[in-house]
C-alpha positions in Angstrom: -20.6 26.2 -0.8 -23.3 24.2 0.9 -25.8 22.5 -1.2 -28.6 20.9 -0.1 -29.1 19.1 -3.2 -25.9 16.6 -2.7 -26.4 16.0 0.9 -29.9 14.3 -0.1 -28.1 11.7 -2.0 -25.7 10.3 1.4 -28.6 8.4 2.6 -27.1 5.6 4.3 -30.5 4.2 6.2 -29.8 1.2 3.8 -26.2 0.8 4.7 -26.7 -0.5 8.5 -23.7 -1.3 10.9 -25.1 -5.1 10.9 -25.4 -4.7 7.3 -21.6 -3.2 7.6 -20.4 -5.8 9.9 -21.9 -8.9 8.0 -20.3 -7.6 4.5 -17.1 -7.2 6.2 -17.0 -10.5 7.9 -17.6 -12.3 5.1 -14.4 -10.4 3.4 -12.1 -10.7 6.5 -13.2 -14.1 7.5 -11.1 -15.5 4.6 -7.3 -15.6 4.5 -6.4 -13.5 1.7 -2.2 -13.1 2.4 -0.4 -11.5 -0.4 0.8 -15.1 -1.3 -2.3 -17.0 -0.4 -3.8 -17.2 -4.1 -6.3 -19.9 -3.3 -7.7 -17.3 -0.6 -7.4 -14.6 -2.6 -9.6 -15.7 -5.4 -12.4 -16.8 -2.7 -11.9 -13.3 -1.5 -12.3 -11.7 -5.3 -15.8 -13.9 -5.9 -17.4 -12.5 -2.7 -16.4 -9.2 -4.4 -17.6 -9.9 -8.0 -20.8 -10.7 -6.0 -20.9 -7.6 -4.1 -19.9 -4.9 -6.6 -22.5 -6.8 -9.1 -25.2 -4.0 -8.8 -22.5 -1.1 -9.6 -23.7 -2.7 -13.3 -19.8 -1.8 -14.1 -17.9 -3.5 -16.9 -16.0 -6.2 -14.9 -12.1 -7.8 -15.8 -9.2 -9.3 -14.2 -5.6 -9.2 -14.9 -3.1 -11.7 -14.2 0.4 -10.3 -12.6 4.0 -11.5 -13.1 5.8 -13.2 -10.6 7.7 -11.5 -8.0 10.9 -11.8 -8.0 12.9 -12.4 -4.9 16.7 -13.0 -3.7 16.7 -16.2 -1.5 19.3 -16.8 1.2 21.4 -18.7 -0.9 21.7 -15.9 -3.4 19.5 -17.0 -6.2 16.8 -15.2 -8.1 13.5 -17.2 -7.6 10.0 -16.1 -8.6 6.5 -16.1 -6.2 3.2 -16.0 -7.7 1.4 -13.5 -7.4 -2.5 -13.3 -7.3 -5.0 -11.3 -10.2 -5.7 -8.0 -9.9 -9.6 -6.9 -10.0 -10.9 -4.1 -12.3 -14.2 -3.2 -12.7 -15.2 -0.3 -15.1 -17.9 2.6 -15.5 -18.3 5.2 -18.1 -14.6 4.8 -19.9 -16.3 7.4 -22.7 -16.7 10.2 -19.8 -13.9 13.2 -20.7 -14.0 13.3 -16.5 -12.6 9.8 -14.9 -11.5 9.1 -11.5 -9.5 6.0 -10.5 -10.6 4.6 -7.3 -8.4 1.8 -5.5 -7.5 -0.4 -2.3 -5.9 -4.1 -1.6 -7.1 -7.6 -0.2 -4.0 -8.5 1.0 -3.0 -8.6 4.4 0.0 -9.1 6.2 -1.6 -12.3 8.1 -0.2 -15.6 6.7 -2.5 -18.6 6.4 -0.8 -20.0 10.0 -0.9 -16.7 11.7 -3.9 -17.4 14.4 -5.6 -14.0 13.8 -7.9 -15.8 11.3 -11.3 -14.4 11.9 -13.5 -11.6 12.7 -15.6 -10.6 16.1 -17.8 -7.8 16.7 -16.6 -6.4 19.7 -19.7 -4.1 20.5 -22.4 -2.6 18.3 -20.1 -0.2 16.5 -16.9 -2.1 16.6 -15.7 -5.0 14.4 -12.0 -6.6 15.3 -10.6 -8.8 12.7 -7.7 -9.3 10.2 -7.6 -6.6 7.3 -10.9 -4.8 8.6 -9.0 -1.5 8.6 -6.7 -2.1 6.0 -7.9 -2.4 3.7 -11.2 -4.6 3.7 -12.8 -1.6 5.3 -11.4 0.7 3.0 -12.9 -1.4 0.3 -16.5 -1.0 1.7 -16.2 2.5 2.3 -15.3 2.7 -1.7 -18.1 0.1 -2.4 -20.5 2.1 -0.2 -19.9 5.7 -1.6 -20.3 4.5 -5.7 -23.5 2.7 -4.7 -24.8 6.0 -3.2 -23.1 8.0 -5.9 -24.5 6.2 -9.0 -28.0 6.8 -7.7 -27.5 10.7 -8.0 -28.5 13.0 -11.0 -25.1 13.5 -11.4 -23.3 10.4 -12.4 -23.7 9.9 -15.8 -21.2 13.1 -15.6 -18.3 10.6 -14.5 -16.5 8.0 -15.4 -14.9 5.8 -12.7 -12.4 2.6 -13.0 -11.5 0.3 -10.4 -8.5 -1.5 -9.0 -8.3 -4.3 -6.6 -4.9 -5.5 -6.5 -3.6 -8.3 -4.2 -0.3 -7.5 -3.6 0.3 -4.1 -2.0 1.2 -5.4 1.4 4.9 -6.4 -0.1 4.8 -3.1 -2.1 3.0 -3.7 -5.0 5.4 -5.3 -7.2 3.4 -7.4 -10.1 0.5 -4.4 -10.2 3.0 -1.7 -10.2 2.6 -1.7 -14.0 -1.3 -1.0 -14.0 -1.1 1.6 -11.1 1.1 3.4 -14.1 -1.3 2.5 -16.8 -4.4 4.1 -15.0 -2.6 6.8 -14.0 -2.3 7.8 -18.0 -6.0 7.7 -18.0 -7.6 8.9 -15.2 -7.9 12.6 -14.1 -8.1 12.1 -9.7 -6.8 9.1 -7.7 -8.4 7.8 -4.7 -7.1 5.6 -2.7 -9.0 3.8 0.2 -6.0 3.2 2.8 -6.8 3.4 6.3 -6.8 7.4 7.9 -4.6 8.0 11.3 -6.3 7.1 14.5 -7.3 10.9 14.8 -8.9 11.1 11.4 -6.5 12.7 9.6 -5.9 12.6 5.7 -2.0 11.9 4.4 -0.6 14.7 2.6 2.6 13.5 1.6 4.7 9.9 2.5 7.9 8.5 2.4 9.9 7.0 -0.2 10.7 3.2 0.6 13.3 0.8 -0.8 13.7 -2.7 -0.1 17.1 -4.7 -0.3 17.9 -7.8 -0.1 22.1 -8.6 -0.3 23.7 -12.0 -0.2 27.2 -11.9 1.0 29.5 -15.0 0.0 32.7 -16.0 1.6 35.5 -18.7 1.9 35.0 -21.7 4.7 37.6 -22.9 6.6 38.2 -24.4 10.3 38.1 -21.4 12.4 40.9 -23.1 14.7 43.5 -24.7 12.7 43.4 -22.4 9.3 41.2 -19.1 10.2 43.8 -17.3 7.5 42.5 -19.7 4.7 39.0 -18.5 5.8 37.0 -15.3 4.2 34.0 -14.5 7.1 30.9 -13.9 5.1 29.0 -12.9 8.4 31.5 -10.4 9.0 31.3 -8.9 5.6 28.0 -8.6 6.1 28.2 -6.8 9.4 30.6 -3.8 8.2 27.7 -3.7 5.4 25.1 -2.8 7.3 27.0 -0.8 9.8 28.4 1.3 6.5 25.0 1.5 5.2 23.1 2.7 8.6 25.7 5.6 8.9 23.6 7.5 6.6 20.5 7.2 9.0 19.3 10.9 9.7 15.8 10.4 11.0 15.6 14.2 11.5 16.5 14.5 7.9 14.4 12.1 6.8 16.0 8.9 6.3 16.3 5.9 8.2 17.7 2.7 7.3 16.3 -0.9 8.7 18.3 -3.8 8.5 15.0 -6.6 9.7 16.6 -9.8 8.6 20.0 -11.4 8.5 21.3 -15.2 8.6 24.3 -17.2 7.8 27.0 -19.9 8.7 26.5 -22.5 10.8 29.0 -24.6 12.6 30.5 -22.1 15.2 33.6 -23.7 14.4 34.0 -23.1 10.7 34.4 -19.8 9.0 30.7 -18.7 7.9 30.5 -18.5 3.9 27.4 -17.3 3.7 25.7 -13.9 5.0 22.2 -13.1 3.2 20.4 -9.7 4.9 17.0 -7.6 4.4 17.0 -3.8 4.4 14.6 -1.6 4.3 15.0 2.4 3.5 13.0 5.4 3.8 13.4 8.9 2.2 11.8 11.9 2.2 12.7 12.9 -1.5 14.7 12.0 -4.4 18.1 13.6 -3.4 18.1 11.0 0.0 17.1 8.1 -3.0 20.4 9.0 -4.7 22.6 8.9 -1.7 21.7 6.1 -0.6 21.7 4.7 -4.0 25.2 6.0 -4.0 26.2 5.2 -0.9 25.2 0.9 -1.1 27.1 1.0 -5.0 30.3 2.1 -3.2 29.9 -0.1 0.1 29.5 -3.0 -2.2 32.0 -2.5 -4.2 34.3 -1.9 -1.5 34.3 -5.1 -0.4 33.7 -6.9 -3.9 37.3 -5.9 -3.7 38.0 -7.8 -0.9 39.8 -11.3 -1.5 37.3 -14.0 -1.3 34.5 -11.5 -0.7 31.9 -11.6 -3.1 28.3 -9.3 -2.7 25.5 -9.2 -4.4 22.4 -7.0 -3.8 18.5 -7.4 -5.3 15.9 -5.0 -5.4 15.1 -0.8 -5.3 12.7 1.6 -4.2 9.2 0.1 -5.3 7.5 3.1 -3.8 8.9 6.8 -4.5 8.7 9.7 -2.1 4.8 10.8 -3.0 5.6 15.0 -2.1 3.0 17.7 -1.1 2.6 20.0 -4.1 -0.5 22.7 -5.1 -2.2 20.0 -7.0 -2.2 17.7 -3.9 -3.0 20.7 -1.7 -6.0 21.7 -3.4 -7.7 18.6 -3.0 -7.2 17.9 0.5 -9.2 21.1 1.1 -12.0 20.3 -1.6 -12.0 17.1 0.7 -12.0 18.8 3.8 -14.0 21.4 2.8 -16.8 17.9 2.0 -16.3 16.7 5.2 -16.9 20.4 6.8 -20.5 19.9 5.0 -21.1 16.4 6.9 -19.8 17.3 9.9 -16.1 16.1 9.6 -13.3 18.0 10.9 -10.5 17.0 8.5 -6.8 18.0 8.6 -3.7 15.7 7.5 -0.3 15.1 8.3 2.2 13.6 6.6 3.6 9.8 6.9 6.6 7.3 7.1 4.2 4.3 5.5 4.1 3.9 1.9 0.8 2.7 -0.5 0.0 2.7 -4.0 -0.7 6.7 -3.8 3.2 6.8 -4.0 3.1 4.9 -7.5 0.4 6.8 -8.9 1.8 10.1 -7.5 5.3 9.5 -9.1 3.6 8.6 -12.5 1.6 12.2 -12.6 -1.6 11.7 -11.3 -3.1 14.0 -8.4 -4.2 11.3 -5.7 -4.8 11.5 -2.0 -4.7 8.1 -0.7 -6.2 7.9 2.7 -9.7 7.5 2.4 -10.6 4.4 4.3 -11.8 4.3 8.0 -9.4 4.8 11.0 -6.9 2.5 11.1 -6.6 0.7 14.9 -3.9 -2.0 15.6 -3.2 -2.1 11.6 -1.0 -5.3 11.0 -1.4 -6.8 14.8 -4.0 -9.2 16.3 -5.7 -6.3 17.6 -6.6 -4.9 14.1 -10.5 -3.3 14.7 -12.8 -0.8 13.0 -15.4 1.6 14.0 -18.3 0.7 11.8 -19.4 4.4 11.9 -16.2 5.3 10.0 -16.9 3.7 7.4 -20.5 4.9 6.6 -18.8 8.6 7.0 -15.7 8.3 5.1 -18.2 7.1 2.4 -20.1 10.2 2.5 -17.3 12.1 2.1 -16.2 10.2 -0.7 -19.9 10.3 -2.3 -19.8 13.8 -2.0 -16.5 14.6 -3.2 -17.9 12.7 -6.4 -21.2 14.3 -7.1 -19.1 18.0 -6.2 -16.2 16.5 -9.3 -19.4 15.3 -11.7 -21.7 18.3 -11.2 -18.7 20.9 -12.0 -18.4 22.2 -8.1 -15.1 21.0 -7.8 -12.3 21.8 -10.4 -9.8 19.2 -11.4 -6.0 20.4 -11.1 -4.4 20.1 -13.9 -1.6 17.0 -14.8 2.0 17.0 -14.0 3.9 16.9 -17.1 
C-alpha cells in the first residue's frame, strides 16, 4: 500500500552524483585485492570515517589464513585481511544483517588502478560496481533510514569482509554467526545489467589437485617413467564427463602446469577446477564422482593424487521465504518508480552462505553491474541513489510493521 509518509524520508537532495562520485573515488582509487592487506586497511579507514555519523557501535575481526594447495602439492597459508562490523540496536527483537566486500579481483600490478568519471552520471573504475558501489548504496539508504520515525524500531549489524572475491573463505564463519542472529539478509552485490534482483544461484566448488609421477628419460627408459601430466589429463577429462549445462552443472578446469624438460617424463601435474550446481544432489555426484576418479588412479603404479578444497558456496535455492521478499522488494520499488523482476544466476556471493545457514536473504541490492571484473568496470551514479531508496524503504516498511518477516528455516 502506498504511503506517503515513508516516501518523505528518501530525500536524497543531500546525496548528489558529485557527492556520489567523490565518495566513490576515494574508495575505488585504492587497491584493495583480496590479498592486498596494506590496501585494504587504507580502504577500511576511509570507511570508519564515512560510516562515522551512522553513530553505530564499531569492531573489527581478524580472519584465519586461507589455506591453499601450491603446485608442488603442499598446504601453505595466505593472509587474509580484517573483517569490518559496525553495530546498531543489538537489543531490537527485529534485526537485519546488511553486507557487501572491498575486495576486488584487480591485483596491485593490474593497470586498472583508478577511477574516471566518464560523464555526469557515469563513474568507470575498479570495484565501483562490485561492490564499492554496492557499499554506498548500503551506506546511503541507513543514513536516510536512521533519520525516520521509525528506526528506533530496528536493529541493524554490519559486515564488511575482504575476502569474498576468492569465496569467502576466512569470513565464512561470521556469515554463519550473523545468520544465528539476525531476522533478514541484505546483501549489496551488484543487480544484472537490466535491473533485475537474483532469486536463486549456483552452488560453486573449487579444487585444486596435485598429481605426482615417476621421472625418467623419455627416450632411453619411458617404461621406468610414470607421466604425471597424463594422469592429470584422464582426470579432468573423467571429471568434465559429468558436465550437463542444461542440467545444471558445468565443470571448469582454468589452471593446469607441470614437467619440464620435453625430454623427461613429467612428475609433476598440479590443476584448478572449478564446479557449479544447481542443488545438492549435483554436489554429491560430483563429490562422488572426483572420490572414485582419484582413487582410480591412486591405484595406478607410481601414480599418486591428491586433491584440496570443496564447495565454499552452496546452491542458495528459491523457496516461499525467498519469494516473499522479492515481491515486498518489488512491490518498494513499484512505489519509487522501479520495475523490478529477477532471474536466477550461475555467480555465487555471500547470500549463498547465509542462505545455507537459514537466514532469508536476497543478495543483489547494489547498482547495475557493467563490465564487473574487466577494465571496463563503470557505474551509473543514478543507480545507486535508487537502489538506496529501495533499500530505505524496504527498512522503514520492516520497522514500522508493513512488512512481515518470514519466518526461519529450521
Amino acid at each position: 500500500m502506498h504511503n506517503p509518509d515513508f516516501i518523505a524520508f528518501l530525500d536524497t537532495r543531500e546525496h548528489t552524483r558529485d557527492r556520489l562520485a567523490s565518495i566513490l573515488s576515494r574508495w575505488a582509487d585504492i587497491n584493495s585485492f583480496s590479498y592486498n592487506l596494506e590496501g585494504i586497511q587504507r580502504v577500511q579507514t576511509l570507511f570508519q570515517e564515512d560510516f562515522s555519523d551512522l553513530r553505530s557501535q564499531e569492531d573489527s575481526c581478524e580472519l584465519p589464513p586461507q589455506k591453499v594447495l601450491s603446485p608442488e602439492g603442499h598446504v601453505i597459508e595466505r593472509p587474509l585481511g580484517k573483517a569490518l562490523m559496525f553495530l546498531k540496536r543489538p537489543e531490537q527483537k527485529l534485526r537485519v544483517f546488511l553486507c557487501c566486500h572491498l575486495d576486488t579481483v584487480f591485483a596491485p600490478d593490474h593497470p586498472f588502478q583508478s577511477c574516471s568519471r566518464i560523464d555526469e552520471n557515469t563513474l568507470r573504475g575498479p570495484g565501483v560496481a562490485d561492490a564499492k558501489g554496492g557499499l554506498l548504496v548500503m551506506l546511503t539508504a541507513l543514513q536516510m533510514f536512521e533519520k525516520s520515525p521509525w528506526a528506533d524500531n530496528l536493529g541493524w549489524e554490519i559486515l564488511i569482509n575482504p575476502d569474498e572475491e576468492i569465496g569467502s573463505p576466512g569470513s565464512a564463519y561470521l556469515l554463519r554467526q550473523v545468520a544465528e542472529r539476525n531476522d533478514v539478509g541484505l546483501i549489496f552485490e551488484p543487480c544484472s545489467t537490466e535491473g533485475k534482483l537474483v532469486s536463486h544461484r549456483k552452488g560453486s566448488g573449487n579444487f585444486s589437485t596435485f598429481v605426482k609421477g615417476r621421472a625418467a628419460h623419455a627416450g632411453r627408459d619411458p617404461h621406468l617413467g610414470r607421466n604425471a601430466i597424463l594422469a592429470a589429463a584422464r582426470m579432468i577429462v573423467d571429471l568434465h564427463a559429468i558436465q550437463n549445462p542444461q542440467r545444471g552443472i558445468t565443470v571448469n578446469t582454468g589452471y593446469i602446469e607441470g614437467g619440464g624438460p620435453a625430454n623427461v617424463v613429467p612428475d609433476r601435474a598440479f590443476f584448478k577446477t572449478n564446479v557449479r550446481v544447481a542443488d545438492s544432489q549435483e554436489q554429491h555426484d560430483f563429490e562422488s564422482l572426483l572420490t572414485e576418479t582419484q582413487s582410480k588412479l591412486n591405484e595406478t603404479d607410481g601414480i599418486s593424487v591428491d586433491t584440496f578444497g570443496g564447495f565454499g558456496r552452496p546452491p542458495k535455492l528459491l523457496d516461499s521465504r525467498t519469494l516473499y521478499l522479492l515481491r515486498q522488494i518489488a512491490e518498494c520499488g513499484r512505489e519509487i518508480g522501479l520495475h523490478l523482476e529477477w532471474i536466477g544466476s550461475g555467480g555465487t556471493c555471500d547470500g549463498n552462505n547465509l542462505a545455507a545457514a537459514g537466514l532469508v536473504t536476497v543478495d543483489s541490492l547494489g547498482p547495475r553491474g557493467f563490465g564487473i571484473h574487466t577494465q571496463d568496470e563503470y557505474v551509473h551514479l543514478d543507480d545507486i541513489i535508487e537502489r538506496a531508496q529501495l533499500t530505505c524503504l524496504l527498512l522503514m516498511k520492516m520497522a514500522a510493521g508493513n512488512v512481515e518477516i518470514p519466518p526461519r528455516n529450521s
